[in-house]
N, C-alpha and C positions, 0 to 999 in steps of 0.2 A: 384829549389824550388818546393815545392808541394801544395802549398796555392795558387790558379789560381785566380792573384789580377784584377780586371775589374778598369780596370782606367776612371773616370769620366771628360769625354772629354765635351766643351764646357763647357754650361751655364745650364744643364739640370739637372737631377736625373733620374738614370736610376731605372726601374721600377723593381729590382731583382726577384720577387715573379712571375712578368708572365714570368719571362726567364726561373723559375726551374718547371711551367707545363708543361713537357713532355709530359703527356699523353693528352695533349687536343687537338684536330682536329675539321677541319672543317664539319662541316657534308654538302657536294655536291650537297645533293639529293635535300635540300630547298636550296630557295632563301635568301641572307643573311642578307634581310631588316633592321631582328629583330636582338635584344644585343645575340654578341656570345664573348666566349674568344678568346683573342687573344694570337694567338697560335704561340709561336718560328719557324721560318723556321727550316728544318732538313737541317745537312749538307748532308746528302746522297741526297736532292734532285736532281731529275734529269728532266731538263728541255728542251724543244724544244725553240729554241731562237726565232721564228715565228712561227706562223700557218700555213705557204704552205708547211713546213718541217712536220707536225703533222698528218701524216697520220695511218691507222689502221695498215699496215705492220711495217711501222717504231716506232709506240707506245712499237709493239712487240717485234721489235730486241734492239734496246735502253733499254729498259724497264723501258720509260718513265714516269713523273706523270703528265706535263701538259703542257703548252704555257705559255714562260715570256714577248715577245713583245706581246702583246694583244691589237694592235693598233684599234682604231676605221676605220671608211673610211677615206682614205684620200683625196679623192676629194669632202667633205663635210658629216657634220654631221648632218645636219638639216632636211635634209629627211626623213619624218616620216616611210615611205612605206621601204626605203636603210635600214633606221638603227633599225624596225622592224626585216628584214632578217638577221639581221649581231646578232640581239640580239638571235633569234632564232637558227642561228647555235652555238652560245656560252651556250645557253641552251643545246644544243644534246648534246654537250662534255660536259658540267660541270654531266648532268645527266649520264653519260655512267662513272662517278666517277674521271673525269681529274680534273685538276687543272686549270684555264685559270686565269692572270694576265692581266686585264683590264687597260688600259696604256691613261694617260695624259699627254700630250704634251706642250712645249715649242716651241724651232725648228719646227719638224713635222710638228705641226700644227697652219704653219703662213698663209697657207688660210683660216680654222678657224676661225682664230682671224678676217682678212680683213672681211670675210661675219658677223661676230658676231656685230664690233664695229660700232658706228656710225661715229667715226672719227680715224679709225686706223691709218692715217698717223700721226699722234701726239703721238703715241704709239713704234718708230723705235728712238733704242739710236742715238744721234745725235754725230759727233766729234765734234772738238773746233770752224770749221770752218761755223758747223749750218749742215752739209751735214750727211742724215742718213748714217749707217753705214752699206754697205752691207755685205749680205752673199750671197745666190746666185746668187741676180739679175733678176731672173725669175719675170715675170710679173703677177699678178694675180686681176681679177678685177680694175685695172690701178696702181698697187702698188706693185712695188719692193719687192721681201722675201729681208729685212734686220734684221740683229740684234734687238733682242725687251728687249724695255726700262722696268720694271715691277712697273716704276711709275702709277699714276693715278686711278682716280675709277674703270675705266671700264676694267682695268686688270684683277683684282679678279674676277671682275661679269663673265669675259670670262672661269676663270679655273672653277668657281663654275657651268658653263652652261654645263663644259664637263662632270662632274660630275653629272650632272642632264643628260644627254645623257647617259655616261656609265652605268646609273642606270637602265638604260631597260633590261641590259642582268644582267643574275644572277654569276658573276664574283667571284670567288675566295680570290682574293689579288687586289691589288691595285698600280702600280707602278707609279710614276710621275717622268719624263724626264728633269730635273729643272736643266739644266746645262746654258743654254745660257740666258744671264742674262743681266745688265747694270754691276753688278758687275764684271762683267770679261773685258768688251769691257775698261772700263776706265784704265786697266795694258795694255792692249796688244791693242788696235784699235782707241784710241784717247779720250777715255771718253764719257758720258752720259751727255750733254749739251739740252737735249730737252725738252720743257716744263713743263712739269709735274717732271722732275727730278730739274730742276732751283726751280721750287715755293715749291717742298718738302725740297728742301736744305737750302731752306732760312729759313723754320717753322722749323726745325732742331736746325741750328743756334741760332734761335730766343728763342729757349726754352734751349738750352743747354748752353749760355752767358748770361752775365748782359750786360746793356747797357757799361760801364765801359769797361770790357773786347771786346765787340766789336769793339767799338774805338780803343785800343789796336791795334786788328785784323788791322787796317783803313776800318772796317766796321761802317760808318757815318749816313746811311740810310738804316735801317736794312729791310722795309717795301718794299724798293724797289731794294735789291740789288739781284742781277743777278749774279752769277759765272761766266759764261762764259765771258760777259763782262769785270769781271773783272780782269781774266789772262789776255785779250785782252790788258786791260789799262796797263798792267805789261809787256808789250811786247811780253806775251809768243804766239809761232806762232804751227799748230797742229804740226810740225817735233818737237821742243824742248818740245812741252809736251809730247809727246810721248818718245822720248828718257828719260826724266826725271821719267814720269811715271811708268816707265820698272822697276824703283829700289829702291831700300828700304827705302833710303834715297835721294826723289827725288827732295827737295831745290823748291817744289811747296808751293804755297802760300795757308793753309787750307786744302792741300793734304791730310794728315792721316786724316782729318772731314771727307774728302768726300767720302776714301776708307771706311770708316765705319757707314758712312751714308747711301750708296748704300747696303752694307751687311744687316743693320738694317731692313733697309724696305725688302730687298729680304725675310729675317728672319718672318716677320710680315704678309708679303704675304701667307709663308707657312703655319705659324700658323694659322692664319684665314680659310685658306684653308682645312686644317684636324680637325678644329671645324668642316666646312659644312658639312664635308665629315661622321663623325660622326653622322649628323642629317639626313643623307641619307639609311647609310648603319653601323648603329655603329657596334664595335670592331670589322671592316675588318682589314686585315693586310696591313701596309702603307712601302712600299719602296720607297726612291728617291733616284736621282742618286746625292745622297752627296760625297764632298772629306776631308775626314779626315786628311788629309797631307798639303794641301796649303790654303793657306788663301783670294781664293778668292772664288765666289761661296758660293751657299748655306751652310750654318752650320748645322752641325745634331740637331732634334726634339726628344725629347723625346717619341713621340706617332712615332716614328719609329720603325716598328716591325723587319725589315731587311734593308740593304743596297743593293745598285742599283749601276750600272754606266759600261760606254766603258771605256776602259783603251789603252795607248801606250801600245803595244808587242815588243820589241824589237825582230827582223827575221834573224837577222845574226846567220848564222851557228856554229859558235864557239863559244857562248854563248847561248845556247839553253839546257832546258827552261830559260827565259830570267829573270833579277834580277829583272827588273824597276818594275814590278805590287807586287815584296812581299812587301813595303812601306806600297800598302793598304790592302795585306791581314792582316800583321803585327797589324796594325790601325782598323781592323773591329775587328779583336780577344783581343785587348782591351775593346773595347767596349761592347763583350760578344754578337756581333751581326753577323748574316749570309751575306757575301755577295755573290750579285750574277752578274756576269758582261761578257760581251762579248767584244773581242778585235776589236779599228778601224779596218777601210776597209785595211788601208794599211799593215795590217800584211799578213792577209790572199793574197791579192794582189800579195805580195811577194810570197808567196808559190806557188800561182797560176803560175807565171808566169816560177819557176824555176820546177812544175811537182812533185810539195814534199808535198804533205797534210798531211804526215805522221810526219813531222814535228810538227806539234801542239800536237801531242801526248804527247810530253812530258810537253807542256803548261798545257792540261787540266790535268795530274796528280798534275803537280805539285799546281793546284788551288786547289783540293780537299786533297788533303796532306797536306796544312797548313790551312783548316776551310773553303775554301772556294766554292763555285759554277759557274763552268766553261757552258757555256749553248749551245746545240749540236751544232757544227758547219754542216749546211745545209742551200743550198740555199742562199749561201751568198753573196752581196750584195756588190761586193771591190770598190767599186765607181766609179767617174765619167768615161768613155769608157772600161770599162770591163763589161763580161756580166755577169748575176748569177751565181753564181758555187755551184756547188754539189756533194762535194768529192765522196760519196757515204757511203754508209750505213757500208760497208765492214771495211772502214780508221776508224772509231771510235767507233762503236758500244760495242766491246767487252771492253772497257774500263769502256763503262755505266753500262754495265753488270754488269762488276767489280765492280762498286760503289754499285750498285742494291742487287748484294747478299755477300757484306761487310758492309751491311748497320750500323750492331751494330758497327762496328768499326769504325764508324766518328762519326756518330752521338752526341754530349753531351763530345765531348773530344776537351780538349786543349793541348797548346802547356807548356808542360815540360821544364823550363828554367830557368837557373842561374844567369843570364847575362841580366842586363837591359841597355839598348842602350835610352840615350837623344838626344831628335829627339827636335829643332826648327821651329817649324810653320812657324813663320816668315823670317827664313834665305828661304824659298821658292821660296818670292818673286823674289829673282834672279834670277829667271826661268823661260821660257817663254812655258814651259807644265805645267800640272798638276799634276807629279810625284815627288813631294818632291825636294830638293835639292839635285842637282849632287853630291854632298861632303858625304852627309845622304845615297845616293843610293852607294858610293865606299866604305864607313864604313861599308854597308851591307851585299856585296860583298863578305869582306875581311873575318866577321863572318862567314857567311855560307860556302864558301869554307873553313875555318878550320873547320866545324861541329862543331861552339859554337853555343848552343841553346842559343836565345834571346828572349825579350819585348819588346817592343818597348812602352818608356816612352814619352808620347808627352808635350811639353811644349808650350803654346799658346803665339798671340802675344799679345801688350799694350792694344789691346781692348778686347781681351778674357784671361786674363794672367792665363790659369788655367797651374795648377801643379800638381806632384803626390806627395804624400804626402811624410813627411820621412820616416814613417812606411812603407809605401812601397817601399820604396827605401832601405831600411834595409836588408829586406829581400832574398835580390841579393848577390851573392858572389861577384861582381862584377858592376859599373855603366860606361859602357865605352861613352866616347863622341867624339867627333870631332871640328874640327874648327868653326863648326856651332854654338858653345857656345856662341860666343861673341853677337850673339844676344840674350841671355835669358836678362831680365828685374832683377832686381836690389833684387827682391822680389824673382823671379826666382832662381839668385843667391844662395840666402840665403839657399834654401832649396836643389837647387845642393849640395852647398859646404858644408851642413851639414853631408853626405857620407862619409866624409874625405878620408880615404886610401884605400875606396874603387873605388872611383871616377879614372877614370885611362886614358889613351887617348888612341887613338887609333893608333898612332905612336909607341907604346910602348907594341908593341904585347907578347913579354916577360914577362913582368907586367901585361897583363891578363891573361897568363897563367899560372901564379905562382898563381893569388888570386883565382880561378877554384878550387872546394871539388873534382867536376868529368867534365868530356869532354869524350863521344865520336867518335872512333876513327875507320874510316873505311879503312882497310888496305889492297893490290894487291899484291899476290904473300908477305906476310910479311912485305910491306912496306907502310909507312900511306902514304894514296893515297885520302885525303879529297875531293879534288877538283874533284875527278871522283862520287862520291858519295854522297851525303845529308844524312846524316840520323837524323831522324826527330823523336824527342820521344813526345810523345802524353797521355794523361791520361785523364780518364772518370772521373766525378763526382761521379760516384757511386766507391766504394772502391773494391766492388767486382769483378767489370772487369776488363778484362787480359788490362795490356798495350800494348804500340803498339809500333812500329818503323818503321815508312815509309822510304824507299829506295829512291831516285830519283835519276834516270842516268841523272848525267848533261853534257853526250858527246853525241853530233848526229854525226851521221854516213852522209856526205851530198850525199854522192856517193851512198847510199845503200837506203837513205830516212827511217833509221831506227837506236834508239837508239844503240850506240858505243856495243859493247860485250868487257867486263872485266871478266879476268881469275883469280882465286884463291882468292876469294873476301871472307875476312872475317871480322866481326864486333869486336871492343871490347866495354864492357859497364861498367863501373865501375858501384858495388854494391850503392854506391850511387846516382845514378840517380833515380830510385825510393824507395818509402819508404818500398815493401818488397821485399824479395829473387827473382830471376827470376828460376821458376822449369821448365820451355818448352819453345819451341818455335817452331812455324808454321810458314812457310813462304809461302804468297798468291800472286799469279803472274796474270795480266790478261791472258785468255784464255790460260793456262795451270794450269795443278793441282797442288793442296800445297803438301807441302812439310815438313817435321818434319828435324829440325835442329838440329845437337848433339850439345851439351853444352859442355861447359870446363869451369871450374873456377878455378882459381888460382889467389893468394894474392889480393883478392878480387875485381876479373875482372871477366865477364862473359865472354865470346869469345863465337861467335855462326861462325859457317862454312859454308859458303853460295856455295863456288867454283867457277862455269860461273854463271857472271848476262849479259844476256841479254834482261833485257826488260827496255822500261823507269820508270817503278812503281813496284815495289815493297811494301805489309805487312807484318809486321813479328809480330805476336798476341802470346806476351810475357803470359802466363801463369805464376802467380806469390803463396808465402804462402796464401794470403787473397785470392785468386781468386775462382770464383763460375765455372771456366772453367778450370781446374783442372782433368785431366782422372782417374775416377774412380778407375781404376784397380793400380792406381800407390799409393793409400792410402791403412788403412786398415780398410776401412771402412764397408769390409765385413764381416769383427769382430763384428761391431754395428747389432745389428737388432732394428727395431722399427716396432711397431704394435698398434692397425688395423690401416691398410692403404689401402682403406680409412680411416677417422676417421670423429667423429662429435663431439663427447664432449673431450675425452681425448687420448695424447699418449702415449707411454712408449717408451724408450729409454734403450736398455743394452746391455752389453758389453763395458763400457765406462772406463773400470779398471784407476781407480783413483779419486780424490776427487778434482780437479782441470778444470774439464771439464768445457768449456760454450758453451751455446746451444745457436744459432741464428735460428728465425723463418722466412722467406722473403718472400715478395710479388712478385707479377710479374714487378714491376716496380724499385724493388731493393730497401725497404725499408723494415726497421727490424722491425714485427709486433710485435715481442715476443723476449725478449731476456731474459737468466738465466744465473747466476754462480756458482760456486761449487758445481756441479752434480758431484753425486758420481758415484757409477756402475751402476745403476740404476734412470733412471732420468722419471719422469712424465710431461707433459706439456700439460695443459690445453687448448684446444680449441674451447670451447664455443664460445667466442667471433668472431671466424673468418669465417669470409665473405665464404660460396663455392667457390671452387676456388681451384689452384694450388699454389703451396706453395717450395721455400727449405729451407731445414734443414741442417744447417752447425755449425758443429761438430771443436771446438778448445781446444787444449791443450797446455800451455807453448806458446801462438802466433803464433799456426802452427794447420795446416788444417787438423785436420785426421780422418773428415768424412762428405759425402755430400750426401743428399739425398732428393729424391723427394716426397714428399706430398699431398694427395689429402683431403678436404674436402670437405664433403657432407652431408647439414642439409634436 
């Protein structure tokens, strides 16, 4: 498909108009008090994942733009003197033109919270049995780091204090760490039983039933009833609520109220939360670490500018780069929003201990090959009894590079796809990570090693039941599902089954590849060899730029610590993958030079001839009829002349022999300032109107490009 559909996930409205200013930036130099735009992340961002990592040499070889943890102190923020110095060194960087992401805390910062509240021990989710629910157990000021509940007043007052803290340094972006919740502990640790989640649950209740209906319930004294009590009186003990709890249908008594009760307020917390933040610092850019794919945790906000989050990595060697994280790159590229994420300790861990950092190479291609932001691995952090590690600048740098000076080529492109894949929210719950459903992630699997381009269509659960629409669903050659259907809702249904015979399973791999216009097909030595290769078609908003095809080697090498080497490697792309001809193609390797592909077509197949791929990443920057990237010498453009050039008031255009020509006028931002039809040989074009500046001039005849040229004016 060529229409790039943003599926409206949650309860929101996504804000379109600030996703299509590209050209607006932060300006670094001031502090960002006053009202700025808020400005889309670029996918080419390239990020240090801490500050100990951000040094001047390493800015250089990376070629960096900032710092995504932007942690405050962690042994307190309340010192005025500590968090003067800390805002100070964030001013040197922000001033010297970086980026720094200024980072709110959950987790991290559950000293914080203990010095902030008056009564923090009423603030730690509690299980069935009254007992908080630990996490580490570290002691601090006489209280356990457990799990925190986001009940109560003095929750909000605590995130709006860091907030008034991080307002001393002049910070860039904004991240907030909102993964450990009450919402989660209630699936996987025994539930949120502690007081301020009891007297919320009850005013929940209280306003969402009639008294009639709570009877029903055998809620008799709605003033005084207590949840926890009352599994208590039902027998239930914390082992049977826990095992109950684990599943979608867990035969608890008010279950689905209380999973969605806990959501609600999480939901309320963060809203409130990016009003203040608003009254602080308005139109900063707002990341959390949202999960688009399960349904417990925070929900996406609409005043989210980017997404945030750790993900599982899967580290086994024969699946590397690993399936589990494209779930959420899949889910953020719906959304039309940038993520940016670094993997748990225990991936790296892994690496560490087998001697292999070269390993993650093909992790972070493959995050910035399908929209996403992988952020530098330095100084990392594998947890408990390992000590920091620091591959070195050598293991990944030229990768950033890579991203650095391919920048036009991610930036504002998506994924090119035929094929919409029905993901369930709710079948999640069966899972005790935060990676979608095992069934969701072997359906995805299956996709990608055939190199069928996909969507990932989300369908929410009973409490958020969103859908996509039929029109968009239309639009797919294709809607494949899995076993995961039987959880869609009733309504859900309706609008599945309205696809009809396009609707297909994914048992029935035959049947998706009969209902396919195109599939590419990446083949070893003449024989399709999918599963060795991804190739990834990708398209800009703008019409005029080249398309793209990323490569990804999905064999490591574990002996060599270096993506597999494939001989005889060539592409086929059916003329229907995009909407014009493909006339070139470049192939862009890190740290080696590009490369000009010869073409072949025949019965309307492109074939491009690669030969040896050995690296894990590969681009290959399609040159197409519409394309402004198009080599000069291969048109006959030096048939046209145009004059004066400079110009101020008018052009002249000849040599255009026919009567059929149209003339586009473009900006630098790829917008057509000026457009004419039926120029004859001689064509004029008025330029008063336009702004100083650079300009192209692109020359069409019949749907085909036969002159491109550059423009200056000058008032």
């Amino acid at each position: 498909m060529y229409k790039l559909t943003i599926l409206f996930i949650v309860f929101c409205t996504i804000n379109i108009n600030a996703q299509e200013q590209l050209s607006a930036s932060y300006d670094t130099s001031s502090n960002l008090n006053t009202s700025a735009e808020i400005a889309p992340i670029k996918k080419s961002i390239i990020l240090f994942t801490q500050k100990s990592s951000a040094t001047a040499f390493n800015y250089d070889k990376y070629k960096a733009d900032g710092v995504f943890w932007g942690h405050m102190l962690y042994n307190g923020i309340s010192s005025d003197v500590a968090m003067n110095n800390w805002a100070a060194d964030v001013e040197n960087r922000v001033s010297n033109g970086e980026y720094f992401f200024g980072r709110i805390e959950f987790d991290w910062g559950w000293k914080w919270m203990i010095d902030f509240m008056n009564d923090p021990g009423s603030y730690w989710a509690q299980d069935l049995n009254g007992n908080d629910i630990l996490w580490t157990g570290t002691v601090h000021n006489g209280h356990a780091h457990s799990w925190q509940s986001h009940h109560g007043p003095e929750f909000l007052e605590w995130l709006k204090y860091q907030v008034d803290r991080i307002d001393l340094a002049p910070i860039t972006h904004l991240m907030i760490d909102s993964q450990t919740s009450a919402s989660r502990t209630l699936h996987w640790l025994g539930g949120d039983f502690s007081v301020h989640s009891m007297n919320n649950f009850r005013e929940y209740l209280k306003e969402k039933y009639t008294t009639p209906e709570l009877s029903a319930l055998e809620i008799n004294d709605i003033d005084n009833f207590n949840y926890r009590n009352f599994l208590l009186g039902k027998g239930f003990t914390l082992n049977s609520y826990k095992q109950q709890a684990f599943r979608i249908n867990g035969n608890i008594p008010l279950y689905d109220d209380f999973v969605y009760f806990q959501r609600q307020a999480l939901n309320d917390v963060m809203d409130a939360l990016f009003e203040y933040i608003d009254t602080k610092k308005p139109g900063i850019a707002i990341g959390a670490t949202t999960n688009l794919i399960e349904a417990r945790g925070f929900v996406f906000s609409d005043r989210q500018t980017y997404l945030a989050g750790e993900f599982f990595h899967a580290h086994d060697v024969t699946t590397s780069p690993p399936f589990k994280p494209m779930l959420h790159y899949k889910a953020a590229e719906a959304l039309n929003k940038t993520l940016i994420y670094f993997p748990y300790p225990d991936a790296f861990a892994a690496l560490y201990d087998r001697s292999a950092p070269r390993q993650a190479r093909g992790w972070i291609a493959q995050a910035y090959a399908m929209g996403s932001v992988f952020t530098i691995p330095g100084n990392i952090w594998l947890g408990s009894g390992y000590p920091t590690w620091d591959p070195g600048w050598e293991v990944y740098a030229d990768l950033y590079e890579f991203v650095h000076d391919n920048s036009e080529l991610l930036d504002d492109y998506q994924a090119v796809s035929n094929v919409a894949l029905a993901y369930s929210v709710y079948a999640s719950l069966l899972e005790s990570g935060m990676d979608g459903s095992i069934t969701a992630r072997q359906t995805l699997k299956y996709l990608v090693e055939e190199n069928i381009s996909f969507d990932l269509k989300i369908f929410g659960d009973p409490d958020r039941p969103i859908t996509p629409t039929t029109e968009q669903l239309e639009e797919y050659d294709a809607v494949v599902y899995d076993s995961d259907i039987q959880y869609l809702t009733a309504e859900q249904n309706a609008i599945f089954s309205s696809t009809g015979a396009k609707a297909v399973s994914i048992n029935n791999p035959n049947g998706i590849t009969q209902l396919l216009s195109w599939k590419i097909d990446v083949l070893s030595e003449n024989t399709v060899s999918n599963d060795l290769i991804s190739a990834l078609p990708r398209m800009s908003s703008k019409t005029e730029a080249p398309y793209v095809l990323h490569l990804l080697n999905r064999k490591y090498n574990a002996s060599e610590d270096e993506a597999q080497t494939h001989d005889g490697i060539s592409v086929k792309i059916p003329s229907a993958t995009f909407p014009n001809a493909i006339t070139g193609a470049k192939l862009h390797m890190p740290n080696k030079p590009s490369i000009d592909l010869s073409l072949e077509t025949n019965s309307g197949m492109t074939i491009l001839n690669i030969g040896t791929f050995d690296s894990c990443w590969g681009m290959i920057e399609l040159s197409h009829s519409g394309s402004l990237s198009i080599n000069e010498t291969n048109l006959v453009s030096q048939k046209i002349t145009m004059y004066p050039n400079p110009s101020d008031e008018f052009v002249t255009l000849s040599g255009l022999n026919g009567i059929d020509n149209e003339v586009s006028v473009i900006n630098i931002y790829g917008k057509v300032v000026i457009q004419s039809s039926n120029i004859k040989n001689k064509g004029v074009i008025n330029t008063q109107n336009l702004s100083s500046g650079i300009y192209i001039v692109k020359i069409m005849k019949n749907n085909t490009v036969i002159g491109i040229k550059k423009l200056v004016i000058e008032h």
